[in-house]
C-alpha positions in Angstrom: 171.1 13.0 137.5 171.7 9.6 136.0 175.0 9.4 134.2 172.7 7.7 131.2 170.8 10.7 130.9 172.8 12.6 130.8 174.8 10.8 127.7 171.4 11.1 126.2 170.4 14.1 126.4 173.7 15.5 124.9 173.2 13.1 122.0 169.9 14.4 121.2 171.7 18.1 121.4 174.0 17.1 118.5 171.9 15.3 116.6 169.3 17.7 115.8 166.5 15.5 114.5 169.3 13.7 112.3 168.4 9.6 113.4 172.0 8.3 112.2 174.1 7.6 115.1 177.0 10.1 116.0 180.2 8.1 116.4 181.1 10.7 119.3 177.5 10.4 120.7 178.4 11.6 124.5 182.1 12.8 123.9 183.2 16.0 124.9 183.5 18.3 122.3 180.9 16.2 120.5 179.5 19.4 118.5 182.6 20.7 117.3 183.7 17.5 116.5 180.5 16.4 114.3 181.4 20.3 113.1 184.3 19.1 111.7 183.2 15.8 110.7 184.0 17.1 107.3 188.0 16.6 107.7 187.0 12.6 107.0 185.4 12.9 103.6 188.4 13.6 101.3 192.2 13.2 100.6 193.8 15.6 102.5 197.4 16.7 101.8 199.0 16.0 104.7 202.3 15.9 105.5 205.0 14.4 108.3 205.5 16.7 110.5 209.2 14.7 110.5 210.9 13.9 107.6 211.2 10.2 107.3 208.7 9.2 110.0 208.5 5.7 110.2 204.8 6.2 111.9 203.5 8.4 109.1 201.5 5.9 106.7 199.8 4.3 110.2 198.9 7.5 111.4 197.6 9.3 108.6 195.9 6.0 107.5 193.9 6.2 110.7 193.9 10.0 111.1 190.9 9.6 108.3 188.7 7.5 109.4 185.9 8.7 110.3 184.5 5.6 112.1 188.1 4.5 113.1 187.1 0.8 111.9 190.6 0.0 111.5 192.5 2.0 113.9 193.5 -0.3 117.1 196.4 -0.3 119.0 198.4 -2.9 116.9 198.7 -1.0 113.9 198.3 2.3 115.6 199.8 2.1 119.0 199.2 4.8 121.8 202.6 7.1 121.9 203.9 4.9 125.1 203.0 1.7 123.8 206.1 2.3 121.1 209.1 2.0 123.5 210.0 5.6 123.0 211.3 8.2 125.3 208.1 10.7 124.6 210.7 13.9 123.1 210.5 16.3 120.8 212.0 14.1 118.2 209.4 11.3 118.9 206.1 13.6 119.3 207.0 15.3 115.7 207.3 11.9 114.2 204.0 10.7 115.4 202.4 14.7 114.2 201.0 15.0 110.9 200.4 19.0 109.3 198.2 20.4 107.0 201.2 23.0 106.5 205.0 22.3 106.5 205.5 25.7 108.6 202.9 24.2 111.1 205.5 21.4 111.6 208.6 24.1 112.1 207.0 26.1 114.6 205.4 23.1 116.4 209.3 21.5 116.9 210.1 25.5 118.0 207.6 24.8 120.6 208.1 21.6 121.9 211.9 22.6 122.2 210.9 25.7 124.5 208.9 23.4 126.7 210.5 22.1 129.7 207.8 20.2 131.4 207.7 16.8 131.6 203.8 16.5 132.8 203.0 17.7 129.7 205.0 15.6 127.4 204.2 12.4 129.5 200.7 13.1 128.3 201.2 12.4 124.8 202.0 8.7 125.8 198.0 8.0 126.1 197.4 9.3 122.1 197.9 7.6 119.3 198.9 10.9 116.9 198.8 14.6 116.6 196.8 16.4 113.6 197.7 19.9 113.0 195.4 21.4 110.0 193.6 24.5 109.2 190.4 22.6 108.4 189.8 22.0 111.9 188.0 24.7 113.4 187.9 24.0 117.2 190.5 21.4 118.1 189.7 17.9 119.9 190.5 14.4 120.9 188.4 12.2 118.7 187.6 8.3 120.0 187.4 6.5 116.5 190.9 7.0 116.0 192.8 8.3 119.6 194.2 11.4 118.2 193.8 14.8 119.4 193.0 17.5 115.9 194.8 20.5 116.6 193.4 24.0 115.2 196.3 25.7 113.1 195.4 29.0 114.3 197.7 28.0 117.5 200.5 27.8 115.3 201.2 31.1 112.7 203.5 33.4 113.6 204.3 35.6 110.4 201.7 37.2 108.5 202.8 35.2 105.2 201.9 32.2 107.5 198.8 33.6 108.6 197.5 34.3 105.3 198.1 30.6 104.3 195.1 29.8 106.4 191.8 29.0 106.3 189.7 30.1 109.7 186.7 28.2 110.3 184.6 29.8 112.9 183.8 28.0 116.4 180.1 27.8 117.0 180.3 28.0 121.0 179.8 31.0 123.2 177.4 32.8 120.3 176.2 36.0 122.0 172.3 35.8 122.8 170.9 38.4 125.1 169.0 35.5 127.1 172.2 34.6 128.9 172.5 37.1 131.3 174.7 35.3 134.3 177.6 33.4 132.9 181.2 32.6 133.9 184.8 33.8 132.3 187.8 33.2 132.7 191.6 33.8 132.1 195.6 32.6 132.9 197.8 35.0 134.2 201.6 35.6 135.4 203.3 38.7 136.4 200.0 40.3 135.9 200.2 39.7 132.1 197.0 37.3 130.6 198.1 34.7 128.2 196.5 36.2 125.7 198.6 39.6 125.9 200.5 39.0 123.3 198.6 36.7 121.0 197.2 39.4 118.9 200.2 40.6 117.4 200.4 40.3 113.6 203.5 39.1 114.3 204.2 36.4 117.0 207.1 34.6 118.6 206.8 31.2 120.4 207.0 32.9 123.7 203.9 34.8 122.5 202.4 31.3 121.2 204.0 28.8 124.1 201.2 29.2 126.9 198.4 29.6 125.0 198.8 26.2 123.4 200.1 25.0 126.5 196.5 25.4 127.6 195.1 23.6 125.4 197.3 20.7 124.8 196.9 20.2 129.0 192.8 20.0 128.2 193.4 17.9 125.0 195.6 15.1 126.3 193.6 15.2 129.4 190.7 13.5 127.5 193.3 11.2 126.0 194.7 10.3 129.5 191.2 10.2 130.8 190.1 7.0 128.0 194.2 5.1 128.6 195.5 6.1 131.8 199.5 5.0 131.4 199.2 2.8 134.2 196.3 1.3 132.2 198.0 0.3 128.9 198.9 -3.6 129.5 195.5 -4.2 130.3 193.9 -3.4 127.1 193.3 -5.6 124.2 195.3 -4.4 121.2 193.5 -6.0 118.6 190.2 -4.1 119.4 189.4 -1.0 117.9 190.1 2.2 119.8 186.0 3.1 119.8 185.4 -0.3 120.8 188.2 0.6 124.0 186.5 3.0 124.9 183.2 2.5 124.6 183.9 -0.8 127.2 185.8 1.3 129.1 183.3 4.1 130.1 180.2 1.3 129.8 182.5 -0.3 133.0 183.6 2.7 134.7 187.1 2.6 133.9 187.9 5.6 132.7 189.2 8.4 134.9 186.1 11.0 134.4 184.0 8.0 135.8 185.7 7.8 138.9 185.9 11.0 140.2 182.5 13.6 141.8 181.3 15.0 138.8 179.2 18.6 139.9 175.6 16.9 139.4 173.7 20.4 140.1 171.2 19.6 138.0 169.8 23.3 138.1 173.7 24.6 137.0 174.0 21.5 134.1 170.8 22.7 132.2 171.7 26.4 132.0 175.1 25.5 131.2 174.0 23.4 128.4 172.0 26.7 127.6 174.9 28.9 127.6 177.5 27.6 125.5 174.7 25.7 123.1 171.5 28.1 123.2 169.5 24.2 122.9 168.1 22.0 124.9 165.7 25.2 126.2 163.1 24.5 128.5 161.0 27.5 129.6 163.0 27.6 132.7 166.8 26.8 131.6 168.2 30.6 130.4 166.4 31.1 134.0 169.2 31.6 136.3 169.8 33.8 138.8 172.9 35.5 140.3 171.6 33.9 143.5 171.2 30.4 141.7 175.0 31.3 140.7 175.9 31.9 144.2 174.1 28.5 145.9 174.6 26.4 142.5 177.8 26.9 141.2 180.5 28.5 144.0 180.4 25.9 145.9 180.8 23.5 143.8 183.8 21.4 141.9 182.7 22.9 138.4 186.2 25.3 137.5 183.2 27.2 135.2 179.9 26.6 133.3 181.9 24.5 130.9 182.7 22.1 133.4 178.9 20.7 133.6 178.5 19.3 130.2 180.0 16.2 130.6 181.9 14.3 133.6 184.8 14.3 130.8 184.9 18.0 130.5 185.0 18.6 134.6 188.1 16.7 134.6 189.9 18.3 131.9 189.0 21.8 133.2 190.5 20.7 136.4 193.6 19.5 134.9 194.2 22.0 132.8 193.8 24.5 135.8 195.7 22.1 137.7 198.6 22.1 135.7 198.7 25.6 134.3 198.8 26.7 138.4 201.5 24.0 139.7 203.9 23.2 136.6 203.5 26.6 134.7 202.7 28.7 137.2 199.9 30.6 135.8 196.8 31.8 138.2 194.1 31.8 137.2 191.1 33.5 137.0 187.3 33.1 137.4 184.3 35.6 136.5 180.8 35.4 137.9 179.3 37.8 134.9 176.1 39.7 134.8 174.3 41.3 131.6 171.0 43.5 131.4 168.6 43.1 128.9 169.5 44.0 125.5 173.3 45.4 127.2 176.3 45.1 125.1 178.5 45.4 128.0 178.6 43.0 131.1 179.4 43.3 135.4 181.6 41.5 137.3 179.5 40.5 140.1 181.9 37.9 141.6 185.2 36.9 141.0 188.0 34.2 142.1 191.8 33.7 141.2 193.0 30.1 141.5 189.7 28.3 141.9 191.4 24.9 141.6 193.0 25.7 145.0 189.4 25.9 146.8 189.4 22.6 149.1 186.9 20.4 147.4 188.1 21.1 144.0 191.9 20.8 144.8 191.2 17.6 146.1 189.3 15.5 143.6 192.4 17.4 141.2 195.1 15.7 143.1 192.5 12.3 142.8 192.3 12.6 139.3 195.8 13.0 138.9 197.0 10.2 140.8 194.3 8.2 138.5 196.1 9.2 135.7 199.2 9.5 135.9 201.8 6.7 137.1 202.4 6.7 140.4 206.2 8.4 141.3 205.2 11.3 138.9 201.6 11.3 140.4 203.0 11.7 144.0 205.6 14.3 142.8 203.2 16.4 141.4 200.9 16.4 144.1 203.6 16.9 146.6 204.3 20.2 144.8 203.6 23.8 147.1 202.4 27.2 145.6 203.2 30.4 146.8 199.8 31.6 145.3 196.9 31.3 147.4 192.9 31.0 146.7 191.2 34.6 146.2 187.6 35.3 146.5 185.7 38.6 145.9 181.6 38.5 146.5 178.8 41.3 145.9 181.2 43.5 143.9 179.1 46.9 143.0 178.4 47.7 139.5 180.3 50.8 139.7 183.6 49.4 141.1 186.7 50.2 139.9 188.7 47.3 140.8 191.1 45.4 138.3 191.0 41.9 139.0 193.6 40.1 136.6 192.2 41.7 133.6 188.7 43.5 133.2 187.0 42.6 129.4 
């Protein structure tokens, strides 16, 4: 399937008959983001997530813009293009909250992180938004931020009730999809999301659940301005226009690596986590289309085929979360009858990223990425955990694999 195509076809799948232009026409996240499109309109109160910021005005300035006309990397430089050692101190001055708690228990976080992957990622962004008017978080192009959902970041009940929860659209239940995948993190047999429901939560609760998703989130940012990448870009443009050359000449990371062109697997995923784009045939897949369409194949799950962007920050955030934070983890082939409430596991697989052809366009991306010494020590790196496959598990088995839901 031609790359082109495919950028068009998910543009008619956010549009929905409207014929204005998306400025995220082919991003990732491009439905949730147009979701939240209505963040731009209006004044938000905003605050610096650090007292006395000297990058506040910039960044909020540009944090609003909905077609990121004036944001470029003059006035609003990526993270490493300021000189900086990339710390706590530095991230929280280039954050912006829609709460001041939000700010508090982000600095709690950063402070119990000790991984220096992770915080080398925030070089390639240009600020972090932390609000409760975003309702499922993303890197946006126009302005070369990442929008953080404040739901990561309560951890009282008087903080949870400060918040607004605006629901996220993907995964709706429809009884047409009948094979999909799931998935989940886990260490010491725990899933990251053990603790998470508490009414009450700590940062240890909170700490791997957003590391998660700030690995998938910065990916995308890392993806567009590789650090290695920086000098070569021309400040004075804006950051849309960047990238828009950028992935028109192959440039960025997601364009360089195998993206899982099944075309088969890519309509039915579209299927799954949008219910559009339906032909008669796309909710028409099989648990033996699973089997010869997706296994072997470099998609981590379903999500993985809606864009080449998305494949490569599914495999770094599996990449990561295995090798830097430890966590295994696991895949779900699922099954669902007709009008059942309940699914089967009919297949499953811990560490997917470790399975040959996906570990090693993973360690390709990364050393795309990434600059070279930290490149090399990552992918230098040995795990004790190994690659686990189950096949053909019968309806009726017992067996707990990670975490049965």
């Amino acid at each position: 399937m031609k790359y082109s195509i495919l950028i068009l076809l998910i543009s008619l799948l956010a549009s929905c008959g409207n014929k204005k232009s998306s400025p995220v026409a082919g991003e990732p996240h491009q439905n949730e983001i147009e979701q939240n499109l209505g963040f731009f309109d209006s004044n938000k109160k905003l605050a610096a997530a650090k007292l006395g910021s000297p990058y506040y005005s910039a960044i909020r300035n540009c944090a609003l813009q909905k077609l990121g006309e004036g944001c470029t990397p003059e006035k609003v430089p990526l993270l490493g293009m300021k000189g900086q050692e990339i710390n706590t101190k530095f991230v929280l001055e280039n954050t912006i909250v829609s709460h001041d708690f939000l700010a508090k228990n982000f600095e709690e976080y950063l402070n119990h992180i000790d991984n220096k992957y992770l915080f080398a990622l925030f070089a390639s962004v240009s600020g972090i938004i932390i609000s409760d008017e975003i309702s499922a978080s993303f890197y946006y192009t126009p302005t070369g931020m990442i929008y953080l959902n404040a739901s990561y970041l309560w951890k009282t009940q008087e903080e949870y009730k400060k918040l607004i929860f605006k629901k996220d659209g993907r995964y709706s239940r429809d009884e047409r999809k009948k094979v999909f995948t799931d998935w989940d993190f886990v260490k010491d047999n725990k899933t990251i999301y053990s603790s998470y429901s508490k009414k009450e939560r700590t940062i240890s609760d909170i700490k791997p659940v957003l590391t998660r998703l700030l690995f998938h989130e910065l990916t995308h940012a890392n993806d567009v301005y590789p650090i290695n990448e920086f000098d070569t870009l021309d400040k004075s443009k804006s950051y849309y226009e960047l990238r828009t050359s950028r992935y028109e000449n192959k440039e960025m990371v997601s364009r360089k690596i195998v993206y899982p062109e099944t075309k088969k697997a890519w309509e039915y995923a579209i299927f799954l986590i949008y219910g559009e784009l339906e032909t008669p045939e796309s909710h028409e897949f099989s648990i033996e289309d699973f089997y010869s369409d997706f296994v072997p194949n470099i998609g981590i799950i379903f999500y993985s085929y809606i864009t080449n962007r998305e494949h490569l920050a599914m495999m770094m955030e599996n990449y990561f979360m295995l090798f830097t934070e430890h966590f295994e983890s696991c895949t779900y082939g699922k099954f669902r009858e007709n009008n059942e409430k309940d699914s089967q596991i009919f297949w499953f697989q811990k560490n997917r990223i470790l399975q040959t052809n996906i570990l090693l366009e993973a360690r390709n991306a990364i050393e795309l990425m990434l600059p070279t010494e930290m490149a090399g020590e990552l992918n230098s790196m040995n795990t004790v955990f190994s690659l686990e496959t189950h096949e053909n598990i019968a309806p009726d088995s017992e067996r707990q694999f990670c975490k049965n839901y």
